[in-house]
N, CA, C and O atoms as a Maestro MAE file, in Angstrom:
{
 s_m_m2io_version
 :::
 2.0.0
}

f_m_ct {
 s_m_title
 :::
 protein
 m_atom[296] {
  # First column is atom index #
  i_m_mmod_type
  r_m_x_coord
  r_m_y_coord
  r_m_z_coord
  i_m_residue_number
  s_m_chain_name
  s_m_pdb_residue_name
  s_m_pdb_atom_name
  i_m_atomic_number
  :::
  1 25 0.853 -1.171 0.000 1 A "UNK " " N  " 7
  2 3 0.000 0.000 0.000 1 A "UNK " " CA " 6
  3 2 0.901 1.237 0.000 1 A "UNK " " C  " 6
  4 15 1.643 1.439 0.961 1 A "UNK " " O  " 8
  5 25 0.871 1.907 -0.839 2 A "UNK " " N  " 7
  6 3 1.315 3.375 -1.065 2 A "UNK " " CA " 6
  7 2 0.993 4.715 0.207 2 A "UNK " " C  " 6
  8 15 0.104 4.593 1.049 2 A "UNK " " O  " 8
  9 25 1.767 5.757 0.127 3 A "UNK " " N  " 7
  10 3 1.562 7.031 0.751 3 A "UNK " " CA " 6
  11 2 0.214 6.920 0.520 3 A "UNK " " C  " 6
  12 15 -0.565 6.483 1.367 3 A "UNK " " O  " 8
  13 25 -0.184 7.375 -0.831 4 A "UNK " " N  " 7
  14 3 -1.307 7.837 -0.850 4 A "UNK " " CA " 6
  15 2 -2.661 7.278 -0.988 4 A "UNK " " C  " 6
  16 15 -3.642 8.021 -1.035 4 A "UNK " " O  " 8
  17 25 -2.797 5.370 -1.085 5 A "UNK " " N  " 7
  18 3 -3.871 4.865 -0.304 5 A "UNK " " CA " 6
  19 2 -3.782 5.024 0.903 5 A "UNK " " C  " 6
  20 15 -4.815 5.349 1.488 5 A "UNK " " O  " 8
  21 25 -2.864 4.898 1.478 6 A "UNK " " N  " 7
  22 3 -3.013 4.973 3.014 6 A "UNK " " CA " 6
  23 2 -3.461 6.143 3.796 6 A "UNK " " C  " 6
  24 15 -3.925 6.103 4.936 6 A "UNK " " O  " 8
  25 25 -3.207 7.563 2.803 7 A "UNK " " N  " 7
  26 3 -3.586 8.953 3.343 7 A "UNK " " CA " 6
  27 2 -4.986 8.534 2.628 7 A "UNK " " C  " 6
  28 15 -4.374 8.742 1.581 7 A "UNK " " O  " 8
  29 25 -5.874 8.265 2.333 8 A "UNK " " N  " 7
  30 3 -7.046 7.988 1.257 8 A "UNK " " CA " 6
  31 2 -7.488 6.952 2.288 8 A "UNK " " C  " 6
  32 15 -8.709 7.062 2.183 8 A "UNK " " O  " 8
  33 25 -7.317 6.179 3.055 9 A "UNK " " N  " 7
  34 3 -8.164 4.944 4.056 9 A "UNK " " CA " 6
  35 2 -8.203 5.747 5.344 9 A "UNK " " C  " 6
  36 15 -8.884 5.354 6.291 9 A "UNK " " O  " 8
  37 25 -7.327 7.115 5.413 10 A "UNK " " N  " 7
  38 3 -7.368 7.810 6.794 10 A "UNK " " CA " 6
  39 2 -8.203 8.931 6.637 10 A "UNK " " C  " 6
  40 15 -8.538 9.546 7.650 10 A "UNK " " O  " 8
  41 25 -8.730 9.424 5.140 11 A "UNK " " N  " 7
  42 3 -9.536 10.530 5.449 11 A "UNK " " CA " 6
  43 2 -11.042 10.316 5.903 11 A "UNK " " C  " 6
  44 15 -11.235 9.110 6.058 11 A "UNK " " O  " 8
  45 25 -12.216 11.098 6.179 12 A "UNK " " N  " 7
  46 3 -12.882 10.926 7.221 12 A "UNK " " CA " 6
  47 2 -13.796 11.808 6.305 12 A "UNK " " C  " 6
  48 15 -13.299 12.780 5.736 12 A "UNK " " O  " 8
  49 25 -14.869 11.554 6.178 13 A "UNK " " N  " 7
  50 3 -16.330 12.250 5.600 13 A "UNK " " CA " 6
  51 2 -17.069 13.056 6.709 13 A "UNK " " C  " 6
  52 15 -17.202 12.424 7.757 13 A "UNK " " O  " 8
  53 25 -17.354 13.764 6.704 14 A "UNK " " N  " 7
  54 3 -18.718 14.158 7.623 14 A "UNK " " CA " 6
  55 2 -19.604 13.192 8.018 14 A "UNK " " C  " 6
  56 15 -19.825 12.986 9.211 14 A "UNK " " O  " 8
  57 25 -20.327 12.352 6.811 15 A "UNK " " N  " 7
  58 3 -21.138 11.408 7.035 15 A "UNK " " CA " 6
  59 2 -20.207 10.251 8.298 15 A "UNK " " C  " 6
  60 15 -20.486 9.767 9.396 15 A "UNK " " O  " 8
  61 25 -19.017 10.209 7.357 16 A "UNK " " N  " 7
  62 3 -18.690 9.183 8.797 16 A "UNK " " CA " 6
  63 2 -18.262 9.906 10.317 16 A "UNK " " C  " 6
  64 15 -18.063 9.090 11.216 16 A "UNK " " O  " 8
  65 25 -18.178 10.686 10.506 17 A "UNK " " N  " 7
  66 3 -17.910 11.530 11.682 17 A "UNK " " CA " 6
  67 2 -19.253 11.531 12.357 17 A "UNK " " C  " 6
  68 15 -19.311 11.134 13.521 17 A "UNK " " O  " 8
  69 25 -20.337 11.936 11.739 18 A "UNK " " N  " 7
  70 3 -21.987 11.966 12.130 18 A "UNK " " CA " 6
  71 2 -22.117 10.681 12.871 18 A "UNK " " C  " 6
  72 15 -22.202 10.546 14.091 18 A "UNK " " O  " 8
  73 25 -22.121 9.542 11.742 19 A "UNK " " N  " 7
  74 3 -22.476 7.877 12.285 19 A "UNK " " CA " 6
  75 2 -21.857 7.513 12.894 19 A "UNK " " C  " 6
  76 15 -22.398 6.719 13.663 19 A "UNK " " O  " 8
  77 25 -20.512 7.682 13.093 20 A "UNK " " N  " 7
  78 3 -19.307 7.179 14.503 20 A "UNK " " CA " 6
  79 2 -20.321 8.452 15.559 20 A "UNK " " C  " 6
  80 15 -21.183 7.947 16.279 20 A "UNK " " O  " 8
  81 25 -20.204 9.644 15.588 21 A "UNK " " N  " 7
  82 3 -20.390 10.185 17.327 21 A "UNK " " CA " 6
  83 2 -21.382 10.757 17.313 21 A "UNK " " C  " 6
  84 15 -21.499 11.690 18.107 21 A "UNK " " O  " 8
  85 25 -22.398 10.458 16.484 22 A "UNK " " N  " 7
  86 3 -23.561 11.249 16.511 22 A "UNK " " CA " 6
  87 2 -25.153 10.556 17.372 22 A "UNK " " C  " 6
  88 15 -25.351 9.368 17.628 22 A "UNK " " O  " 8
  89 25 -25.828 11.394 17.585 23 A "UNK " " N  " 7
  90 3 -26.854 11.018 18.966 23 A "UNK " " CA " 6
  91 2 -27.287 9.604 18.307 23 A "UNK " " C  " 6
  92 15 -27.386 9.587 17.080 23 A "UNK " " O  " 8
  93 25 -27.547 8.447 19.011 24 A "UNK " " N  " 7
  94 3 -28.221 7.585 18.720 24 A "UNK " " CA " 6
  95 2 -30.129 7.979 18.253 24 A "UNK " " C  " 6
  96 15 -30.862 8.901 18.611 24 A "UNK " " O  " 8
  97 25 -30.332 6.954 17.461 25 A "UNK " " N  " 7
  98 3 -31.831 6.977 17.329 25 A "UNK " " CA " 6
  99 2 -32.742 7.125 18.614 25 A "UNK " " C  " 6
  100 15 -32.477 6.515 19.650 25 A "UNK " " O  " 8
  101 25 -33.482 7.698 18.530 26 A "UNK " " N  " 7
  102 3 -34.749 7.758 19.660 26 A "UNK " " CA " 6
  103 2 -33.813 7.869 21.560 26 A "UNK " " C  " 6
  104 15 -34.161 7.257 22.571 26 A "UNK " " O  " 8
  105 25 -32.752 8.756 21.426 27 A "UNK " " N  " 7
  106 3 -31.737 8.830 22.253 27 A "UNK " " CA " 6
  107 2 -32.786 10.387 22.941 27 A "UNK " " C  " 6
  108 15 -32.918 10.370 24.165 27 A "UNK " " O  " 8
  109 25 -33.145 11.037 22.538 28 A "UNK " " N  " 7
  110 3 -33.997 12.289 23.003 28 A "UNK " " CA " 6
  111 2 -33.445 13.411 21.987 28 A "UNK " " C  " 6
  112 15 -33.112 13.209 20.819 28 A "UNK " " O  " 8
  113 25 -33.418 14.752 22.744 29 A "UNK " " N  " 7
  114 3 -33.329 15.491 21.829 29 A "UNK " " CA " 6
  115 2 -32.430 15.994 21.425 29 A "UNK " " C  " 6
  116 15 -31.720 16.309 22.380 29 A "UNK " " O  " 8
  117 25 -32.034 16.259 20.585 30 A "UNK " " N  " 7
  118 3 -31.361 16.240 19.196 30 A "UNK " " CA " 6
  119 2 -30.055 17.728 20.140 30 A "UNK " " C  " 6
  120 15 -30.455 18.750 20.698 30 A "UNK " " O  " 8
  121 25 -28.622 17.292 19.992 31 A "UNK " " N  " 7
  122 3 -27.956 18.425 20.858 31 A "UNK " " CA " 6
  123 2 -27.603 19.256 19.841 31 A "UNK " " C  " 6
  124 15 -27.336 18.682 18.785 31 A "UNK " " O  " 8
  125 25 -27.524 20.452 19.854 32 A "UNK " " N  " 7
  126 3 -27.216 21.844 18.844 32 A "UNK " " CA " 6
  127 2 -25.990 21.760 18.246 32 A "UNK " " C  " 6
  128 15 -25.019 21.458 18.941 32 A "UNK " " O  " 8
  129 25 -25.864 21.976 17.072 33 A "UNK " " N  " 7
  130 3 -24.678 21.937 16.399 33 A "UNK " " CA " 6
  131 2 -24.277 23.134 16.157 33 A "UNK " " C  " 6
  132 15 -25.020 24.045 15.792 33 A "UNK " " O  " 8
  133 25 -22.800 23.242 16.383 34 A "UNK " " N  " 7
  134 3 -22.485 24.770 15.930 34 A "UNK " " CA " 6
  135 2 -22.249 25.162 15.111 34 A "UNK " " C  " 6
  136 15 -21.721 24.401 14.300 34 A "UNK " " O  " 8
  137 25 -22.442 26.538 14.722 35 A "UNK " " N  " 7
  138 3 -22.071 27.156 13.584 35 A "UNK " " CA " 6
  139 2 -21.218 28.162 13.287 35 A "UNK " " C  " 6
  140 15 -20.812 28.729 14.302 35 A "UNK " " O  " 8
  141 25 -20.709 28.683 12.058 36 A "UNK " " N  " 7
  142 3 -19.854 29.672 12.245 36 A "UNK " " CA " 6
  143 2 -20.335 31.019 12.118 36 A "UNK " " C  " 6
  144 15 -21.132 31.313 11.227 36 A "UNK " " O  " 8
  145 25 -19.826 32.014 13.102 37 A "UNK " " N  " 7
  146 3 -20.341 33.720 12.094 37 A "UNK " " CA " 6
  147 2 -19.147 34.336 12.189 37 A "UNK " " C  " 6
  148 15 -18.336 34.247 13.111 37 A "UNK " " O  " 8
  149 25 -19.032 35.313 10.642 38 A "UNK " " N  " 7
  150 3 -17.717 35.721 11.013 38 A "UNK " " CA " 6
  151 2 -16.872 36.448 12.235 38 A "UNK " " C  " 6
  152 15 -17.258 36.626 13.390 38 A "UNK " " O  " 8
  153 25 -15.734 36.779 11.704 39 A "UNK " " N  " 7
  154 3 -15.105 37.523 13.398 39 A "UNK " " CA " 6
  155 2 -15.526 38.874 13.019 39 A "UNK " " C  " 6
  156 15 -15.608 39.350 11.887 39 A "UNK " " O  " 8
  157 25 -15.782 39.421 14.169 40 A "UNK " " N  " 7
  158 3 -15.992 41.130 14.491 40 A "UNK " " CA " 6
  159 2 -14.911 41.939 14.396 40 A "UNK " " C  " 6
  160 15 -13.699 41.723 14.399 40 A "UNK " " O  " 8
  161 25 -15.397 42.647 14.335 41 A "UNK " " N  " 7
  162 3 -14.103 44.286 13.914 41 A "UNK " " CA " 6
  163 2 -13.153 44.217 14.971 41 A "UNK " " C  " 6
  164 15 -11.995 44.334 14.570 41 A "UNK " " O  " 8
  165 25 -13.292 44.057 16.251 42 A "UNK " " N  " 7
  166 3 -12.850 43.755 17.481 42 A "UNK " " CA " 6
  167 2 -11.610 42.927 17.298 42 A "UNK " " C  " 6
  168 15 -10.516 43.312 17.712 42 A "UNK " " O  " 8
  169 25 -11.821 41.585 16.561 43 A "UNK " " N  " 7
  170 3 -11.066 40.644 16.746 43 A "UNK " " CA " 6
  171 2 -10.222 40.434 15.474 43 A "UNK " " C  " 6
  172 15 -9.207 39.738 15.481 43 A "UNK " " O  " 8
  173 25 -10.833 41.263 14.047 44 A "UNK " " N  " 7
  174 3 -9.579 41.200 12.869 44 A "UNK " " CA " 6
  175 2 -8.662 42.320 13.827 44 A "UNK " " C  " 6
  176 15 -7.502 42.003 14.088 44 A "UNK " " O  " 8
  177 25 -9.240 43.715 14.373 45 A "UNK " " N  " 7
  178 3 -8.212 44.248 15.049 45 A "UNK " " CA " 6
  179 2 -6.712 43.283 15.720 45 A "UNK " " C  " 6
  180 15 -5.529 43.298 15.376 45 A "UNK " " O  " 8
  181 25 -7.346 42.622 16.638 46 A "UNK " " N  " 7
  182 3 -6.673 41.731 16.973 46 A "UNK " " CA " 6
  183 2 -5.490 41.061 16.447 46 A "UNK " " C  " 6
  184 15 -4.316 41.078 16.818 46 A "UNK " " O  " 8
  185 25 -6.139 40.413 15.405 47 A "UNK " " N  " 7
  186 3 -5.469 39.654 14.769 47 A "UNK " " CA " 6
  187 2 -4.204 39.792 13.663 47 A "UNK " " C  " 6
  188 15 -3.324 39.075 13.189 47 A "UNK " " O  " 8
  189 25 -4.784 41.464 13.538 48 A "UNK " " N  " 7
  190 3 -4.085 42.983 12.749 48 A "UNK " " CA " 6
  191 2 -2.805 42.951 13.134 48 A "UNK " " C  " 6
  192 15 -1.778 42.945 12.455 48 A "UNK " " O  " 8
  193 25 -3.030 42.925 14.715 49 A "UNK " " N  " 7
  194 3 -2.149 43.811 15.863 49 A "UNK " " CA " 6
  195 2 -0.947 42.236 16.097 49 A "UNK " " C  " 6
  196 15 0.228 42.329 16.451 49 A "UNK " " O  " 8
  197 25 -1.539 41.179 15.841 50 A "UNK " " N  " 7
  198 3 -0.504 39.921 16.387 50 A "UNK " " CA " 6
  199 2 0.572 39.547 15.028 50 A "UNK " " C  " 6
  200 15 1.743 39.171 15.080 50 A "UNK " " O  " 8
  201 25 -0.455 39.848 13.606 51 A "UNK " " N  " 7
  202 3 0.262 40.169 12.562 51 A "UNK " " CA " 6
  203 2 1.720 40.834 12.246 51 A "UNK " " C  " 6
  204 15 2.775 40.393 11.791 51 A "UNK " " O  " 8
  205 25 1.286 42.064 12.691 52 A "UNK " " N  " 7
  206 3 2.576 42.953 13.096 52 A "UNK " " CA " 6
  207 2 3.691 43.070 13.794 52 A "UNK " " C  " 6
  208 15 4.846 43.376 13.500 52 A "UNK " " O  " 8
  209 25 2.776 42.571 15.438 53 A "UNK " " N  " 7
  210 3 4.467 41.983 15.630 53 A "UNK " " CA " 6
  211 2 4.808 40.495 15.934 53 A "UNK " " C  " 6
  212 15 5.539 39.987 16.784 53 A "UNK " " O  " 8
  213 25 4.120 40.032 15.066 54 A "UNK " " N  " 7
  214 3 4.792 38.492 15.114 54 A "UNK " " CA " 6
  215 2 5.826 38.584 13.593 54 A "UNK " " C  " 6
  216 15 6.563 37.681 13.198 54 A "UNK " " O  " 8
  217 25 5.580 40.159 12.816 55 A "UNK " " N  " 7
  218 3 6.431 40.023 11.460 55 A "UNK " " CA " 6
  219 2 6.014 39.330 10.735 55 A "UNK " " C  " 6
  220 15 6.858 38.704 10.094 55 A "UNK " " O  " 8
  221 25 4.565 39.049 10.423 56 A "UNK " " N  " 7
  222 3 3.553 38.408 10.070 56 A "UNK " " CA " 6
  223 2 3.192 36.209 9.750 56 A "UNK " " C  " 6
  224 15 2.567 35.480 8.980 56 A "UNK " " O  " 8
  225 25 4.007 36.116 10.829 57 A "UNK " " N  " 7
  226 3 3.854 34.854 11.110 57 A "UNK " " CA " 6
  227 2 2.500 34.541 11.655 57 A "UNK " " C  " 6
  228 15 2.011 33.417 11.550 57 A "UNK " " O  " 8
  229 25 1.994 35.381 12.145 58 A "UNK " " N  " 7
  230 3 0.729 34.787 12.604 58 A "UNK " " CA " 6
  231 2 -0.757 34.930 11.684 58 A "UNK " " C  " 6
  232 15 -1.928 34.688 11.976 58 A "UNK " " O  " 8
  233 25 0.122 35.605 10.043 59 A "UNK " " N  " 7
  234 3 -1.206 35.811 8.832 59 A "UNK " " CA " 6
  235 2 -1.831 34.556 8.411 59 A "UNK " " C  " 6
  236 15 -2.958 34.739 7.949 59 A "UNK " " O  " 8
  237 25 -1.443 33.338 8.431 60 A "UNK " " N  " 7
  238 3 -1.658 32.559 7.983 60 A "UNK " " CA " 6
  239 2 -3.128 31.827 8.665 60 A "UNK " " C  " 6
  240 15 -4.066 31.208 8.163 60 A "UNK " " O  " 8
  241 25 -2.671 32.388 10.497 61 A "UNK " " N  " 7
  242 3 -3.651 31.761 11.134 61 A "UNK " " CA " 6
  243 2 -5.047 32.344 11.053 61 A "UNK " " C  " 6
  244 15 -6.123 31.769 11.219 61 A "UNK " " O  " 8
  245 25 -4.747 33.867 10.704 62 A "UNK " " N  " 7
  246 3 -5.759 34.729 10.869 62 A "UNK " " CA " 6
  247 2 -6.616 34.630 9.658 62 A "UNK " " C  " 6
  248 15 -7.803 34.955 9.681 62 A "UNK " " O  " 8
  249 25 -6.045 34.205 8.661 63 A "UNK " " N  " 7
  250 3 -6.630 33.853 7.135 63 A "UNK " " CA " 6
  251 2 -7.601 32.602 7.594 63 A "UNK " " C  " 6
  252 15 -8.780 32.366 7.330 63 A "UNK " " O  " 8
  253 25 -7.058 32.208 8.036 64 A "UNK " " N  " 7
  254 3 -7.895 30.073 8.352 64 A "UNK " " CA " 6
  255 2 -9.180 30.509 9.137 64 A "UNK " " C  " 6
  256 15 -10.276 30.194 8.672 64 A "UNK " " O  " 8
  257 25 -9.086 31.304 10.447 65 A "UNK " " N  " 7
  258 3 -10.112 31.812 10.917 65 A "UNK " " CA " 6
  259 2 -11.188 33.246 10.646 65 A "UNK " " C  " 6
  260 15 -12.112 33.646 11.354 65 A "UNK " " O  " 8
  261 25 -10.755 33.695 9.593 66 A "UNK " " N  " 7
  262 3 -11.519 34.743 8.816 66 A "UNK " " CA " 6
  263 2 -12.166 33.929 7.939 66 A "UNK " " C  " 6
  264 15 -13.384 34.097 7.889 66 A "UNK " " O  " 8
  265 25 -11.558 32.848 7.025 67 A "UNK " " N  " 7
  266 3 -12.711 32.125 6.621 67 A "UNK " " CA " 6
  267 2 -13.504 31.103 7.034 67 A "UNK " " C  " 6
  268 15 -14.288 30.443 6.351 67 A "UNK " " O  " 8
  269 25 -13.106 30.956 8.893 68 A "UNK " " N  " 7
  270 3 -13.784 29.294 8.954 68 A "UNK " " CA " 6
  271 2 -15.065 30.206 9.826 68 A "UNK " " C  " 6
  272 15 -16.255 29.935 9.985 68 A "UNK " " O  " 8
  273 25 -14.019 31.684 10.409 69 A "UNK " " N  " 7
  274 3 -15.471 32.378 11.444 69 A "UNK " " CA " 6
  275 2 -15.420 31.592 12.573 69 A "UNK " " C  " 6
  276 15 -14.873 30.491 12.518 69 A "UNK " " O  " 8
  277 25 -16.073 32.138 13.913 70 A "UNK " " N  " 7
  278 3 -16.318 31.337 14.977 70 A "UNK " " CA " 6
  279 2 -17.239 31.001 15.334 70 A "UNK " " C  " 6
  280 15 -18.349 31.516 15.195 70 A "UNK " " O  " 8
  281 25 -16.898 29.938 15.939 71 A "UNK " " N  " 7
  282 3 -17.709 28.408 16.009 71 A "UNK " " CA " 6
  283 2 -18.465 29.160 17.566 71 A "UNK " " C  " 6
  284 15 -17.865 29.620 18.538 71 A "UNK " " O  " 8
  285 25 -19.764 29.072 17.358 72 A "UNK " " N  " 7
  286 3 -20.617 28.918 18.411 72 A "UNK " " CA " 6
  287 2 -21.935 28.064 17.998 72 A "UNK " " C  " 6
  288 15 -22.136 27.541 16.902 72 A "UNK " " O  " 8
  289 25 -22.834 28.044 19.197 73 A "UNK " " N  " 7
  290 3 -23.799 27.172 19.388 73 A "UNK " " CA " 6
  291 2 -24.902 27.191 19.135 73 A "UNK " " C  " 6
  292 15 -25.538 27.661 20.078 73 A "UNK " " O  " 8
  293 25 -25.651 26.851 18.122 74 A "UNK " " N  " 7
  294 3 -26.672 27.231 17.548 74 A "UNK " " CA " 6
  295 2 -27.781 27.029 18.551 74 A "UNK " " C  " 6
  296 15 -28.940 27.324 18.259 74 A "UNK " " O  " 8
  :::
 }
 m_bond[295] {
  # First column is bond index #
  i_m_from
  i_m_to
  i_m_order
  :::
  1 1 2 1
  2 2 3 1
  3 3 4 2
  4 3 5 1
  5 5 6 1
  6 6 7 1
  7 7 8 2
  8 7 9 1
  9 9 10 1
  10 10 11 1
  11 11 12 2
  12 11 13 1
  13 13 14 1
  14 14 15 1
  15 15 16 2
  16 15 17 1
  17 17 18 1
  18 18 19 1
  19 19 20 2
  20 19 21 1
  21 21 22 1
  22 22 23 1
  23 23 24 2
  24 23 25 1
  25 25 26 1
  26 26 27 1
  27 27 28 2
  28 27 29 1
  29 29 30 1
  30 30 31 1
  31 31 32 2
  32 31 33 1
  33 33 34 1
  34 34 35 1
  35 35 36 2
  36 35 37 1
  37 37 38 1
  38 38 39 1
  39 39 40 2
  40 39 41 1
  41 41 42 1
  42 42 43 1
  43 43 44 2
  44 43 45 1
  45 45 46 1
  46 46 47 1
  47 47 48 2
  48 47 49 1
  49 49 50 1
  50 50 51 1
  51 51 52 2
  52 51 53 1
  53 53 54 1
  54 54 55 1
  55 55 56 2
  56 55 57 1
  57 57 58 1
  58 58 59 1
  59 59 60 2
  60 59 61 1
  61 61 62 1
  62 62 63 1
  63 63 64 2
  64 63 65 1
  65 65 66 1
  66 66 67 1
  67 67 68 2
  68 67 69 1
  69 69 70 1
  70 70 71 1
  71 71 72 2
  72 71 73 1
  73 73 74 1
  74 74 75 1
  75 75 76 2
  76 75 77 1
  77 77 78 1
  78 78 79 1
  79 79 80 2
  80 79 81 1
  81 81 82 1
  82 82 83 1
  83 83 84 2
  84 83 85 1
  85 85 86 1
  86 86 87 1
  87 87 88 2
  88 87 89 1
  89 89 90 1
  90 90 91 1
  91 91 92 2
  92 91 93 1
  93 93 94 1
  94 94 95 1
  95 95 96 2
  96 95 97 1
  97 97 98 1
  98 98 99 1
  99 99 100 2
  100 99 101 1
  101 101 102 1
  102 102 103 1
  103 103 104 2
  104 103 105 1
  105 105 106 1
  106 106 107 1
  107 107 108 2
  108 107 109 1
  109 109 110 1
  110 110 111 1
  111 111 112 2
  112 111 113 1
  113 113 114 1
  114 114 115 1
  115 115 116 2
  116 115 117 1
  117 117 118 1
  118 118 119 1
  119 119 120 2
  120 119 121 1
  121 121 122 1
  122 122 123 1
  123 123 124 2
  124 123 125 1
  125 125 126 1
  126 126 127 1
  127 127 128 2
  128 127 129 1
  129 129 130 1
  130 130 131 1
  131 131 132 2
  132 131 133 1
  133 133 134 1
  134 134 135 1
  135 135 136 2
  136 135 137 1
  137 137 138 1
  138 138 139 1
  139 139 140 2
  140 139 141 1
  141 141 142 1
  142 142 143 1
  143 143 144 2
  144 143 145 1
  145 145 146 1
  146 146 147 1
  147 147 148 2
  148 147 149 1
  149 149 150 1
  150 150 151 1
  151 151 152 2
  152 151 153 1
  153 153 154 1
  154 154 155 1
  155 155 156 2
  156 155 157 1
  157 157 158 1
  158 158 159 1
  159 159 160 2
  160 159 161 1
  161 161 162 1
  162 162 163 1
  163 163 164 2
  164 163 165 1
  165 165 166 1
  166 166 167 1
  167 167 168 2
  168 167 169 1
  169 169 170 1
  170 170 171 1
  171 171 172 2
  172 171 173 1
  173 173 174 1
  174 174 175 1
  175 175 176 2
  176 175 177 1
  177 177 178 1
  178 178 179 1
  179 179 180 2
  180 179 181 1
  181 181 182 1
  182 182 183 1
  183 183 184 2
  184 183 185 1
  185 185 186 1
  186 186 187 1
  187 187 188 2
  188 187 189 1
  189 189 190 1
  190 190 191 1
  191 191 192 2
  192 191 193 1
  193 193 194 1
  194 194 195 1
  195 195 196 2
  196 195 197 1
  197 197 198 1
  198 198 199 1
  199 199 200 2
  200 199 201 1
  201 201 202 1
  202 202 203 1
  203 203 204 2
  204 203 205 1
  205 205 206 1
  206 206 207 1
  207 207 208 2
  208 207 209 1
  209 209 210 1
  210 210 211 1
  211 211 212 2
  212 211 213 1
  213 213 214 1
  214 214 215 1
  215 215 216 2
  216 215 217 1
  217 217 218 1
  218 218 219 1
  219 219 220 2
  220 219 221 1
  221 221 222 1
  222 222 223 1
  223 223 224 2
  224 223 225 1
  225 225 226 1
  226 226 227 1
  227 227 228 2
  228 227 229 1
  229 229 230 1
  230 230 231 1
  231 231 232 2
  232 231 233 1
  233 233 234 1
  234 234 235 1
  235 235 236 2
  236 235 237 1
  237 237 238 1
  238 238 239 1
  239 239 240 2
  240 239 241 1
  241 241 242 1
  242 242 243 1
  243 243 244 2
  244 243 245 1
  245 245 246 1
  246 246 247 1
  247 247 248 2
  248 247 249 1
  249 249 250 1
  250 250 251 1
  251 251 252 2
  252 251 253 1
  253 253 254 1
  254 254 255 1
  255 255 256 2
  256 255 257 1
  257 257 258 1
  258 258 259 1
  259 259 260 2
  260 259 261 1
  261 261 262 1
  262 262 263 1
  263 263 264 2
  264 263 265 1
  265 265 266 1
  266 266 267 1
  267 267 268 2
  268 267 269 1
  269 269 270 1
  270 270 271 1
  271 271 272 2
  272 271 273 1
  273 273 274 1
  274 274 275 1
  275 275 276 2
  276 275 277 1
  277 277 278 1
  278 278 279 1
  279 279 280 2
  280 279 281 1
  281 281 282 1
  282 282 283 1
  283 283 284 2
  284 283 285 1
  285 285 286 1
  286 286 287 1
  287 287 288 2
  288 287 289 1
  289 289 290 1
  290 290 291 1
  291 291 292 2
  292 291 293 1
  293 293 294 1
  294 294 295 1
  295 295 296 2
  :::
 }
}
């Protein structure tokens, strides 16, 4: 088996993430899934300010979470 079946038998679907840890049938009610909304003016500030003096080592992170947004609880 190759690198890349083996990276290909380790990736992971949603669907299978759901059916491995998700509520059983007739388990009650259904627990909230979260969602993302983007970050606030507040926190690109932030992220502006760690940019700068990290000499922009820390752009990369701030990119990943400007587009993933934060995760709260629906």
């Amino acid at each position: 088996m190759g690198i890349g079946e083996w990276w290909q038998s380790r990736q992971q679907t949603t669907a299978d993430v759901e059916t491995r840890y998700g509520q059983p049938a007739g388990a009650g009610p259904e627990v909230p899934r979260a969602r993302h909304v983007p970050l606030t003016t507040s926190q690109h500030i932030l992220h502006l300010l760690l940019t700068v003096f990290t000499a922009g080592l820390w752009a990369p992170a701030w990119i990943i979470l400007a587009i993933r947004g934060n995760r709260v609880r629906a």
